[in-house]
C-alpha positions as CSV (number, residue, x, y, z in Angstrom):
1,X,15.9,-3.5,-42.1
2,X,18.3,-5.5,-39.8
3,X,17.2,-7.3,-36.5
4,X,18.7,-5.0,-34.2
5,X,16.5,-1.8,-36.3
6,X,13.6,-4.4,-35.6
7,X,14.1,-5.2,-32.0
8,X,14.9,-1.4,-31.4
9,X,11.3,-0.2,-33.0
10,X,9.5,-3.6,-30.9
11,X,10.8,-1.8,-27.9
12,X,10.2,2.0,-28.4
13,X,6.8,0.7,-29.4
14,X,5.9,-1.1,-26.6
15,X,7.3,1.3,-24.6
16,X,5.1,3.8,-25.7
17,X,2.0,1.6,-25.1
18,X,3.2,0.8,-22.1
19,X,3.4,4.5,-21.2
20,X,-0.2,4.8,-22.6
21,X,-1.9,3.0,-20.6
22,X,-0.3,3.7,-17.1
23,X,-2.4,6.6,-17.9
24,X,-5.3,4.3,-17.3
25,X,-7.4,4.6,-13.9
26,X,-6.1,2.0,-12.0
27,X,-8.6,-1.9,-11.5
28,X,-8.6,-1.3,-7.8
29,X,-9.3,0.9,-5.1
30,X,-6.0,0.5,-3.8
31,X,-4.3,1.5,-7.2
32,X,-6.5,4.4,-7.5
33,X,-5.6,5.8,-4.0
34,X,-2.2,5.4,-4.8
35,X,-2.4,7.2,-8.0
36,X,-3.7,9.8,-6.0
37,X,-1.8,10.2,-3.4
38,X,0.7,12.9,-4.3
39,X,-3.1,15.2,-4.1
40,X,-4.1,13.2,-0.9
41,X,-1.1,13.8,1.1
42,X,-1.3,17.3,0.2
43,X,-4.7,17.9,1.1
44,X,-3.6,16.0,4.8
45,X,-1.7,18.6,4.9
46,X,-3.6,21.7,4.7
47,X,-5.9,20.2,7.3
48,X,-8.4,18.6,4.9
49,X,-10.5,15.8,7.0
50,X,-10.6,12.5,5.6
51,X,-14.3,13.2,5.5
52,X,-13.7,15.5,3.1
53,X,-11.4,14.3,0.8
54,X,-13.4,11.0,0.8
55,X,-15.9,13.2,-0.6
56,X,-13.8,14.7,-3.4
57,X,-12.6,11.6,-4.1
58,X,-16.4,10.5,-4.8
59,X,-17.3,13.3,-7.0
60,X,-13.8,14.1,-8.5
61,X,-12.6,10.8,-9.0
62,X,-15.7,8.5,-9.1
63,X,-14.1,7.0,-6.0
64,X,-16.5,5.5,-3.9
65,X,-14.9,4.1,-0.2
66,X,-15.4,4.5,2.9
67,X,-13.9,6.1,5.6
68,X,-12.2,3.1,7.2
69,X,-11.4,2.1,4.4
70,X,-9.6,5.1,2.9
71,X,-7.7,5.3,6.2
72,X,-6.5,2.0,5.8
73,X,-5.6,2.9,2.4
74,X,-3.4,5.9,3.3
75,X,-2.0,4.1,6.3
76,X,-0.7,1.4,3.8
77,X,0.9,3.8,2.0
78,X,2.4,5.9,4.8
79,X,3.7,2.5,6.0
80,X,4.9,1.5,2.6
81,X,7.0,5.1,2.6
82,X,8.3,4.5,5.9
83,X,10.1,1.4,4.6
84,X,7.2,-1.2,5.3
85,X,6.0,-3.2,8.0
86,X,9.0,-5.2,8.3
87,X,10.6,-2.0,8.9
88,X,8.1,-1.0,11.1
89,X,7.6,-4.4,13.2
90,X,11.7,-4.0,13.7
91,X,11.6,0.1,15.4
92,X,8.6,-1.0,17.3
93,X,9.5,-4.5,19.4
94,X,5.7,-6.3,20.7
95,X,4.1,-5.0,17.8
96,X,3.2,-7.7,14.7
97,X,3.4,-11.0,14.3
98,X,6.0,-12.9,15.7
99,X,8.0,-15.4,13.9
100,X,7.5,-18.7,15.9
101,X,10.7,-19.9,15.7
102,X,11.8,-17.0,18.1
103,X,9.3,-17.4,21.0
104,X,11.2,-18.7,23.6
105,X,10.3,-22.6,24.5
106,X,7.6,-22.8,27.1
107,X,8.1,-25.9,30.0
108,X,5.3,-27.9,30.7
109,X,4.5,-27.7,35.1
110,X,3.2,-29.8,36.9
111,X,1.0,-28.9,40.2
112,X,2.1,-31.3,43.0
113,X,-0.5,-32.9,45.3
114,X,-3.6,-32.1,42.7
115,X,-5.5,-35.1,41.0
């Protein structure tokens, strides 16, 4: 066997490993949501509430969250799609944090005749 035959099976191998366990239910809320969301967005769009599909998501998907905090989740990702907050701070000007370096400077005044 040469070493290109052995670095050619060390990568279809991980590779399929690799494969194999993105299969896996996500560590976090966050992941799970977003391995969900193809079926999410869907539902959101048949007029599913979020009540409900937080519901499904508890029985279905052993998802336990909350309201706020699944619409937090699916705002994130709507953002994310959109082209992300930096994206979004730019097409909407007041909105975000600031960079300080861009605030114009403020002058110090002075109030004549007090003190």
């Amino acid at each position: 066997m040469s070493k290109s035959d052995t670095s050619d099976s060390w990568i279809s191998a991980a590779r399929r490993r690799l494969a194999a366990r993105s299969m896996e239910k996500p560590a976090t809320k966050a992941g799970q949501i977003r391995a969900l969301w193809p079926e999410i967005h869907a539902a959101l769009d048949c007029g599913q509430s979020m009540k409900s599909i937080r519901i499904w998501l508890e029985d279905e998907a052993g998802i336990s969250v909350a309201i706020t905090s699944l619409t937090s989740y699916i705002s994130r990702i709507r953002r994310r799609e959109a082209g992300g907050p930096a994206e979004t701070a730019r097409a909407a000007p007041g909105q975000g944090r600031q960079d300080p370096r861009s605030r114009p400077e403020r002058r110090k005044t002075t109030i004549r005749g007090l003190g």
